[in-house]
C-alpha positions in Angstrom: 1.4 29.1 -116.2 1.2 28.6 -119.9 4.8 30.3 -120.4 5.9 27.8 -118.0 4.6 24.6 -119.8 6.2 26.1 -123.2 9.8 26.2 -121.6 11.6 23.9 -124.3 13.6 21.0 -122.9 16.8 22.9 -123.8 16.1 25.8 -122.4 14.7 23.3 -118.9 19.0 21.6 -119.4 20.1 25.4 -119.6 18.1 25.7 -115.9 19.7 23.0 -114.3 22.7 24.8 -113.5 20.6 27.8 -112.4 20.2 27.2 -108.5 17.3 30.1 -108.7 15.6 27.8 -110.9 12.4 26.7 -109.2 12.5 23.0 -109.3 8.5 23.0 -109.6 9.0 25.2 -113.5 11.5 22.5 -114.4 9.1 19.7 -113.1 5.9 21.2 -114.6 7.7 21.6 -118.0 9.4 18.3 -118.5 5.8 16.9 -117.4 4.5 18.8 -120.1 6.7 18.0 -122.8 7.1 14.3 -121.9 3.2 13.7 -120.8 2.8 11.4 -124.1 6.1 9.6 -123.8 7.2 6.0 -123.0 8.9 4.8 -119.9 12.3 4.1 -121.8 12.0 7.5 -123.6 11.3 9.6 -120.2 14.4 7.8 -118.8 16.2 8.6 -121.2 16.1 12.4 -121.2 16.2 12.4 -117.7 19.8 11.1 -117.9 20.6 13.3 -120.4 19.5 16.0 -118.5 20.3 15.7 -115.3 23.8 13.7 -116.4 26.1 13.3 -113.0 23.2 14.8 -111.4 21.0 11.5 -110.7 20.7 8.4 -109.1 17.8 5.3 -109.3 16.6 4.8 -106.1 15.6 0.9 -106.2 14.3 -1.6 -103.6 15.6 -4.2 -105.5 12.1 -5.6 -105.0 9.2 -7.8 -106.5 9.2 -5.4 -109.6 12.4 -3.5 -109.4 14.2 -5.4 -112.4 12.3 -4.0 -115.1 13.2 -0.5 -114.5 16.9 -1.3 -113.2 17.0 -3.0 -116.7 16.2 0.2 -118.3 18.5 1.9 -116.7 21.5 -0.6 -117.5 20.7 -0.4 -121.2 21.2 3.3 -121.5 23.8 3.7 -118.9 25.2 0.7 -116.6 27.7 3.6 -114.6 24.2 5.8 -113.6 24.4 5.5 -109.4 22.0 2.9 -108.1 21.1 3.5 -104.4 19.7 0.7 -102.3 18.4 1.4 -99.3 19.7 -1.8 -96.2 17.3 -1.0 -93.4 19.0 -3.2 -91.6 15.6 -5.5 -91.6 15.3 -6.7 -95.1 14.6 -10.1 -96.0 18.2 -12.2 -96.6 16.5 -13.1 -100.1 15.9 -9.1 -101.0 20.1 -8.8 -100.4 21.0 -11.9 -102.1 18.6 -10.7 -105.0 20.5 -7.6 -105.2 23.6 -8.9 -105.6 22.7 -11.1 -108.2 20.8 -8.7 -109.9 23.6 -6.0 -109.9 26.3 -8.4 -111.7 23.4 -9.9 -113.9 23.1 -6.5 -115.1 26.6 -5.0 -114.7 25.6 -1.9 -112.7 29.2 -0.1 -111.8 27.6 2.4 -109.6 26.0 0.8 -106.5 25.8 2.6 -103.3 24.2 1.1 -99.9 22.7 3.8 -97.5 22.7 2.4 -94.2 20.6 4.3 -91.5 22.8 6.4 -88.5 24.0 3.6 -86.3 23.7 5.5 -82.9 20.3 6.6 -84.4 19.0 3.3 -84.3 20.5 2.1 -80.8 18.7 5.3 -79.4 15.3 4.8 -80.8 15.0 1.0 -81.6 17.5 -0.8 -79.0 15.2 -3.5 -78.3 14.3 -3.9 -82.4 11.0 -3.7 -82.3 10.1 0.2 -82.8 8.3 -1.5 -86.2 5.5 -3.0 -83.9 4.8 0.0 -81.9 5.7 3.4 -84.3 6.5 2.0 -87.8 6.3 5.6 -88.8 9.3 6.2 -86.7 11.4 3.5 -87.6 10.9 4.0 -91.4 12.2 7.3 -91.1 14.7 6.3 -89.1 15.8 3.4 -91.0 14.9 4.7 -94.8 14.2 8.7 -95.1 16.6 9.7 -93.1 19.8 7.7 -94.6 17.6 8.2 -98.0 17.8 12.3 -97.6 21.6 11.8 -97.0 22.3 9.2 -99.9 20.9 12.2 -102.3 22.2 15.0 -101.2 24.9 15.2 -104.1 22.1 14.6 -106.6 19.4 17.6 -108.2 17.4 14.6 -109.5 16.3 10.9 -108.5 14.5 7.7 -110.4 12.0 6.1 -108.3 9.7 3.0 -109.8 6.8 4.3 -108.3 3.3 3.6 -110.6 0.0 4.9 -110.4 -2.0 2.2 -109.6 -0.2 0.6 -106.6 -2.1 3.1 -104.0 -4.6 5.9 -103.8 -1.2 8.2 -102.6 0.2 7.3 -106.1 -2.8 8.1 -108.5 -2.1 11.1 -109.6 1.9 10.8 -110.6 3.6 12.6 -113.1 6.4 11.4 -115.5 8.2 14.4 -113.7 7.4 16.0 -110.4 9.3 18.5 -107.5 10.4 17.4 -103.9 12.3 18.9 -101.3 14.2 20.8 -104.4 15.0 18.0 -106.6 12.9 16.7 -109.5 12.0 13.3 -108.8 11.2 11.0 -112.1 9.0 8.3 -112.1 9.5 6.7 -116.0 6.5 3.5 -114.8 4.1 5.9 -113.7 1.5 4.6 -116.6 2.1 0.7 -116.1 0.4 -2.0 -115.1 1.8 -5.2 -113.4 0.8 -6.7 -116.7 3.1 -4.8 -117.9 6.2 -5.3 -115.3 5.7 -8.8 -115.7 6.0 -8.9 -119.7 9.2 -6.7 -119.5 10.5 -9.0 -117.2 9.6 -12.1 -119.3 10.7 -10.3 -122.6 14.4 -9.7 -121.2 14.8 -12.6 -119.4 14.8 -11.1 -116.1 15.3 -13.5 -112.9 11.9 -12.7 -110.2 13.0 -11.7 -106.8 12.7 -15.3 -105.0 9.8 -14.3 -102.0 7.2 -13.6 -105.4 6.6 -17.2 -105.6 6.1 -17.6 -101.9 3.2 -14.7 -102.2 5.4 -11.5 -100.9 4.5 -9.8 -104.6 5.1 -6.4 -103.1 8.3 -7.0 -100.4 9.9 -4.3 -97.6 11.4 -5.2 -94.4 10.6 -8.8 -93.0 8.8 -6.9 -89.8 6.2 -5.3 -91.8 5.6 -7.3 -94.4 3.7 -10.2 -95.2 1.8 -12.9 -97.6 -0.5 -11.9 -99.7 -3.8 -14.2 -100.4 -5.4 -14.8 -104.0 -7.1 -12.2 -105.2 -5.7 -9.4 -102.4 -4.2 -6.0 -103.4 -0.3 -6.9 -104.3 0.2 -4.6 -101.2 -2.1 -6.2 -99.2 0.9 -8.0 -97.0 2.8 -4.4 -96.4 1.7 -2.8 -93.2 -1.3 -5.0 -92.3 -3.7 -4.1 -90.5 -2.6 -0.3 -90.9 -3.6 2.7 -92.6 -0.1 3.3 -93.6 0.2 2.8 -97.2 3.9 4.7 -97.7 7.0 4.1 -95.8 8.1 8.0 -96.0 10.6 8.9 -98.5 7.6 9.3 -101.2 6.1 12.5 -98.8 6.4 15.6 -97.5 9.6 16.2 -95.7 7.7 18.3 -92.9 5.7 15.2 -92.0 8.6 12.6 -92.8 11.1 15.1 -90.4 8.6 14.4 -87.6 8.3 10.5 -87.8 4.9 11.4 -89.7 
């Protein structure tokens, strides 16, 4: 273990061309050597690193401006996948459109999920009422696992404190062979909201009607004062995650 976590970052770069490389050594060192760091400087050798190699993966969401901010300042051509489930709100597609000139991203790509897919399993539309396991995978892991496949690395917004699932996160972690980064793991929503203050950025327009966490319209909801922000998403559920964020054994079998 310890000759893993002393693996310089160059010698990590050197790696990434090295298919044989276990993507858990490259994870556990750049974790290592990046455990102290900022958000903006994680991001930043991540796209060094990993260069053609890696997309952001954004929602464009309640929060998902700070980090596609970040991302714009170091690099506005880095790929930007969104994710149209087909069931978003019209406000989360407007947002994202506005957002992407505001910020002058060049590189954004919309996975759709497998039309005949859909017409098989949810016909009738309302597969998120009876197996909302199922249709997320349908409707986001599946067209997700497809939108990455020319990428060994991927920039999620995920942060520690939004569910028990999360708690643990690293700066730098391994799934399904890639190395997934996660440069907010550490922040607050203090914190979100301040960047997003500081720069200027426009709020996604369903925060000030109390969606502060926001998915597809089906399965998401209000939130009251004093709730969990992701109170409204999957009510009455246990399900906390929509699927791309586990394993792929459980997300391959509708979870």
């Amino acid at each position: 273990m310890d000759s893993v976590l002393d693996l310089s970052v160059a010698s990590v770069n050197l790696d990434l061309a090295n298919p044989a490389i276990d993507p858990e050594a490259q994870a556990l060192a750049l974790a290592a050597q990046y455990h102290n760091a900022d958000a903006q400087t994680v991001l930043r050798a991540a796209l060094s690193l990993y260069k053609d190699g890696i997309a952001l993966v954004s929602s464009f969401g309640a929060e998902s401006a700070a980090l596609l901010h970040m991302v714009a300042e170091i690099d506005r051509a880095t790929p930007v996948i969104f994710l149209d489930t087909g069931r978003l709100f019209s406000q989360t597609l407007l947002y994202r459109n506005e957002l992407a000139r505001r910020l002058g991203l060049t590189d954004l790509r919309t996975a759709s999920p497998r039309q005949a897919l859909v017409q098989q399993e949810d016909s009738d539309r309302l597969l998120a009422y009876s197996n909302p396991d199922m249709c997320c995978w349908i409707r986001k892991v599946d067209p997700l696992d497809t939108a990455l496949e020319p990428f060994s690395a991927w920039i999620t917004g995920r942060k520690r404190h939004q569910a028990s699932t999360r708690a643990a996160l690293q700066y730098f972690e391994a799934d399904a062979g890639r190395i997934k980064v996660n440069p907010l793991a550490d922040w607050t929503s203090k914190d979100v909201t301040d960047y997003l203050e500081r720069h200027d950025l426009p709020p996604h327009p369903l925060v000030a009607e109390g969606y502060p966490s926001i998915g597809c319209m089906p399965c998401t909801s209000r939130v009251a004062e004093g709730e969990d922000a992701r109170a409204g998403r999957w009510r009455g559920k246990s399900k906390v995650e929509c699927g791309i964020h586990v394993s792929p054994e459980k997300a391959g079998s509708g979870i």
